[in-house]
C-alpha positions as CSV (number, residue, x, y, z in Angstrom):
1,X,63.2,89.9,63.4
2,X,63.9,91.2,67.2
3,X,66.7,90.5,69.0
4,X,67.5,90.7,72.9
5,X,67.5,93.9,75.0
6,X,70.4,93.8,76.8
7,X,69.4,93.6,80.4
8,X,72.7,95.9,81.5
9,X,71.3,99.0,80.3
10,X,71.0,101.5,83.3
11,X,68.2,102.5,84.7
12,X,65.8,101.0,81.7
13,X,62.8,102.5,81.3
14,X,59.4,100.6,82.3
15,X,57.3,103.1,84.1
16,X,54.1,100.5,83.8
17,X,54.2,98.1,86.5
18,X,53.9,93.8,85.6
19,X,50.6,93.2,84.0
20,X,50.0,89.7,86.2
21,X,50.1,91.9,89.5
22,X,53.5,90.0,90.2
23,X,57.4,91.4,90.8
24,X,58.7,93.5,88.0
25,X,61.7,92.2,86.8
26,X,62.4,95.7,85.2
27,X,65.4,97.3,87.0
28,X,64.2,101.0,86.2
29,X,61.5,100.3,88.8
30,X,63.7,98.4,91.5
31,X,66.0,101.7,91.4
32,X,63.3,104.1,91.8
33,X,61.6,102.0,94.8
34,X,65.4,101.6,96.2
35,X,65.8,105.2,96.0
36,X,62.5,107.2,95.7
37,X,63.9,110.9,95.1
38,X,64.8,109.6,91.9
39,X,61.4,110.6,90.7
40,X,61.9,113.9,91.2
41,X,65.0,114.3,89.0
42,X,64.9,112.3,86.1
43,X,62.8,114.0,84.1
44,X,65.9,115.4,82.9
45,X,66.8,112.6,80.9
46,X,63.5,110.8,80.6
47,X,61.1,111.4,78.1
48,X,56.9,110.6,78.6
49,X,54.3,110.8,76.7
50,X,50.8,109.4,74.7
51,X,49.8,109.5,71.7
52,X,45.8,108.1,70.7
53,X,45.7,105.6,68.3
54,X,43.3,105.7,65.1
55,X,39.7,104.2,66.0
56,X,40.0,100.8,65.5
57,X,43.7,100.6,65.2
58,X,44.9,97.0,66.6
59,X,48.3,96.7,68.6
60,X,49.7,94.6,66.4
61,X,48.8,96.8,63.7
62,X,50.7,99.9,65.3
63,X,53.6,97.6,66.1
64,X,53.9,96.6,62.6
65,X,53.9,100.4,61.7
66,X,56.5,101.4,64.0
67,X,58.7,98.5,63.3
68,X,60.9,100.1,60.7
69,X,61.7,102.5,63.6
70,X,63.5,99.8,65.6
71,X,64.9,98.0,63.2
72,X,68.2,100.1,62.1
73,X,71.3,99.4,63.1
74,X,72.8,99.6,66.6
75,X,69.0,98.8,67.5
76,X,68.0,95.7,69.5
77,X,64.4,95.2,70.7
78,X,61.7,93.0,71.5
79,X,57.9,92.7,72.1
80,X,56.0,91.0,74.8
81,X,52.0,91.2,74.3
82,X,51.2,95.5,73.8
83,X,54.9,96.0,75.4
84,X,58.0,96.9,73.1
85,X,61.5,97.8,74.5
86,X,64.4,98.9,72.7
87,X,68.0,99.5,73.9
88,X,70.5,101.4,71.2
89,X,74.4,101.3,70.8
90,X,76.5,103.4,68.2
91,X,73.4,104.5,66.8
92,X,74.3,105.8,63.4
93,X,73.4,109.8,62.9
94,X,70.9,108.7,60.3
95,X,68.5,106.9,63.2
96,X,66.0,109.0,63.8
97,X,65.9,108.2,66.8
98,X,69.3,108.4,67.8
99,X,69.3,110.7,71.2
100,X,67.5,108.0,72.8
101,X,69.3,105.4,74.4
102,X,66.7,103.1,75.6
103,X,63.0,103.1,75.9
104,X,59.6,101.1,76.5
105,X,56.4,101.5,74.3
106,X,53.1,100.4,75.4
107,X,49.9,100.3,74.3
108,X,47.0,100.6,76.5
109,X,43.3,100.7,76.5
110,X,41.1,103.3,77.3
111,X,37.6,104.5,77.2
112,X,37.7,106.4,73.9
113,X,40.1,104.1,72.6
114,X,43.6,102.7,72.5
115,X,46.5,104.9,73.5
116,X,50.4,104.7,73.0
117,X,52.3,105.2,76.2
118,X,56.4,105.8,75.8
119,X,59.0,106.3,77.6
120,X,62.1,107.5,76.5
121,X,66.2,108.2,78.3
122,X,68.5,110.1,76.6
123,X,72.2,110.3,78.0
124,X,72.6,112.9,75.7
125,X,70.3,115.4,77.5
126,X,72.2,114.4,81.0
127,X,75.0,114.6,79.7
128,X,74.2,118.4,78.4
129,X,72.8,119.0,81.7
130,X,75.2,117.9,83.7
131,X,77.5,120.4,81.7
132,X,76.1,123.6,82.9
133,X,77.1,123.4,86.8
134,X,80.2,121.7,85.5
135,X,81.3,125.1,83.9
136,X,79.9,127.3,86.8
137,X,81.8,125.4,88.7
138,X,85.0,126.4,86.5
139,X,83.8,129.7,86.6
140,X,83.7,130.4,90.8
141,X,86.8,128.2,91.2
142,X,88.4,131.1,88.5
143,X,87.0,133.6,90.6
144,X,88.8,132.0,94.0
145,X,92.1,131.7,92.1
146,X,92.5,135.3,91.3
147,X,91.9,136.4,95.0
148,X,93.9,134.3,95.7
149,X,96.8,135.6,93.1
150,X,96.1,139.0,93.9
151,X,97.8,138.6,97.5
152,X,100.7,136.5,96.2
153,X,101.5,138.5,93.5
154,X,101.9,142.0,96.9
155,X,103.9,139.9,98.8
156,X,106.6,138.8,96.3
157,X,106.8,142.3,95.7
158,X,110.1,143.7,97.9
159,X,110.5,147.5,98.8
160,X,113.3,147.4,96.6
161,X,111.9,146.0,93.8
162,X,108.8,149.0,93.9
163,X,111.7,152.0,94.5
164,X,113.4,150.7,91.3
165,X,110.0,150.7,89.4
166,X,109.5,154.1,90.8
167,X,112.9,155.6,89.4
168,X,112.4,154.3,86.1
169,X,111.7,156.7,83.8
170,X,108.5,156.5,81.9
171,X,108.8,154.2,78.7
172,X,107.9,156.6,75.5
173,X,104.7,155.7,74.4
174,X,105.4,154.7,70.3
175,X,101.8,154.8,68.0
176,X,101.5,151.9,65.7
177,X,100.6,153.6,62.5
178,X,97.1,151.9,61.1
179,X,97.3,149.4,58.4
180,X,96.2,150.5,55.1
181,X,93.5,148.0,54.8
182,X,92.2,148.6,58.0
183,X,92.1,152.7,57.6
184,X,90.2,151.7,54.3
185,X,87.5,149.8,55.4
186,X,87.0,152.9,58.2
187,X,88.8,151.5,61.3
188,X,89.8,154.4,63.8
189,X,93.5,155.7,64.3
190,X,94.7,153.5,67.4
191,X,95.2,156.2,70.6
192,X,98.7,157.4,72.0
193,X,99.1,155.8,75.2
194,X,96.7,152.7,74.8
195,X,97.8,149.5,76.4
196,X,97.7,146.5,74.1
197,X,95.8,143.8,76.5
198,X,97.8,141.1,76.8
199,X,96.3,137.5,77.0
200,X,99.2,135.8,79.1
201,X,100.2,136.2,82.6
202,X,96.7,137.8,83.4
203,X,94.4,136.7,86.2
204,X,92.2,133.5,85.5
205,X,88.6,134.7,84.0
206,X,85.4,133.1,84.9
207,X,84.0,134.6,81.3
208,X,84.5,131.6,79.7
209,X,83.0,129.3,81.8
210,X,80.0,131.5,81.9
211,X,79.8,131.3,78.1
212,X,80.1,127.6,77.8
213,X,77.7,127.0,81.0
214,X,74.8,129.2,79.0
215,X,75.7,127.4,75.9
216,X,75.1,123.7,76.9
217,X,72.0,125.5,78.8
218,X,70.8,126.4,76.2
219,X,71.4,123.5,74.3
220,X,70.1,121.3,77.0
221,X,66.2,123.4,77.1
222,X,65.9,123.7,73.2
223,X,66.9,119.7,72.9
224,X,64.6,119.0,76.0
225,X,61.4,120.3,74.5
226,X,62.5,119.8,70.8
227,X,63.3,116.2,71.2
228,X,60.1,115.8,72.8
229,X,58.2,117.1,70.3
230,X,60.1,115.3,67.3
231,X,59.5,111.9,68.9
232,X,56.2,112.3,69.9
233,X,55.6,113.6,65.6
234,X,57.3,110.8,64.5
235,X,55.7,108.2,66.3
236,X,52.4,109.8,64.8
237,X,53.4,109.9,61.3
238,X,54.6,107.0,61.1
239,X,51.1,105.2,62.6
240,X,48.9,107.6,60.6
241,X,51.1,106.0,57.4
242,X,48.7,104.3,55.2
């Protein structure tokens, strides 16, 4: 049994336009005509694609098929003629489908048969996306902070302060002996006069911001072709199911 999509899901998918010809209630579709560069950017968190159906395969008979898909928990959809929609919230980890937010499926006729159109959004991919310039972002503004440091840290610096620094004598440099474990397993002999870096007080470091921005980077391109690809073998399985 289908229950109501809930019609305050942003930026629903419905890339197909009304099939009477008349106003398309869909408010994907009012967005994109409001503001058209849209089209160009969210293909980052929306997933396409077609799939052919088996010769003779009726619409109702796929819908049947991929019922089970929409009918876990968190799901809500409903179908209208060779149209289904679906909206999800708390998705369990078990969905399979559990990336996608929302989505419409459609199926269409063609010359060499009947096709599946989908389309898919996934705030998880945005939300990965929008990560990688976030932590760049961290990164240069680290970079600004220590030139900025760097002068401070000269002029608090009095002439008296740098003569009594220089008539200090030289601290006597004491060598750590190794730890036994550590010489047995074939670590070297620490060095005399090696400086112990020290991890407080130093200048901010744009490393890590680099490491998380190619992480969720990475994360973002293996989930965007990967998720693709799972849907799209799902949603053939599970119609080629006998």
């Amino acid at each position: 049994m289908t229950s109501p999509v809930r019609a305050a899901q942003p930026w629903s998918p419905q890339p197909w336009g009304p099939a009477d010809g008349g106003a398309s209630p869909d408010t994907d579709t009012s967005f994109v005509d409001t503001f058209p560069s849209m089209r160009l950017i969210n293909w980052i968190w929306h997933v396409r694609g077609s799939l052919e159906l088996a010769p003779g395969q009726s619409s109702n008979n796929a819908f049947e098929k991929l019922a089970p898909l929409f009918s876990v928990t968190g799901t809500s959809h409903q179908r209208t003629n060779d149209t289904l929609t679906f909206s999800k919230k708390d998705q369990p980890a078990q969905d399979r489908m559990s990336v996608f937010d929302s989505g419409a499926l459609r199926i269409e006729k063609g010359t060499a048969g009947s096709v599946l159109q989908y389309h898919l959004v996934s705030r998880a991919l945005l939300f990965c996306f929008l990560l990688v310039p976030l932590f760049l972002g961290f990164a240069e503004l680290s970079i600004v902070l220590g030139k900025f440091d760097k002068p401070a840290a000269m002029a608090t610096a009095t002439p008296g302060k740098v003569a009594d620094a220089a008539k200090k004598p030289a601290e006597k440099t004491v060598v750590v002996p190794l730890n036994p474990i550590d010489k047995f397993l074939g670590a070297p002999e620490p060095k005399a006069g090696a400086e112990k870096p020290t991890r407080r007080g130093g200048k901010p470091s744009p490393t890590p911001g680099y490491v998380f921005a190619s992480f969720f980077a990475i994360l973002y391109v293996v989930g965007r072709i990967l998720e693709a690809w799972l849907v799209k073998r799902l949603f053939r399985k599970t119609l080629l199911d006998s």
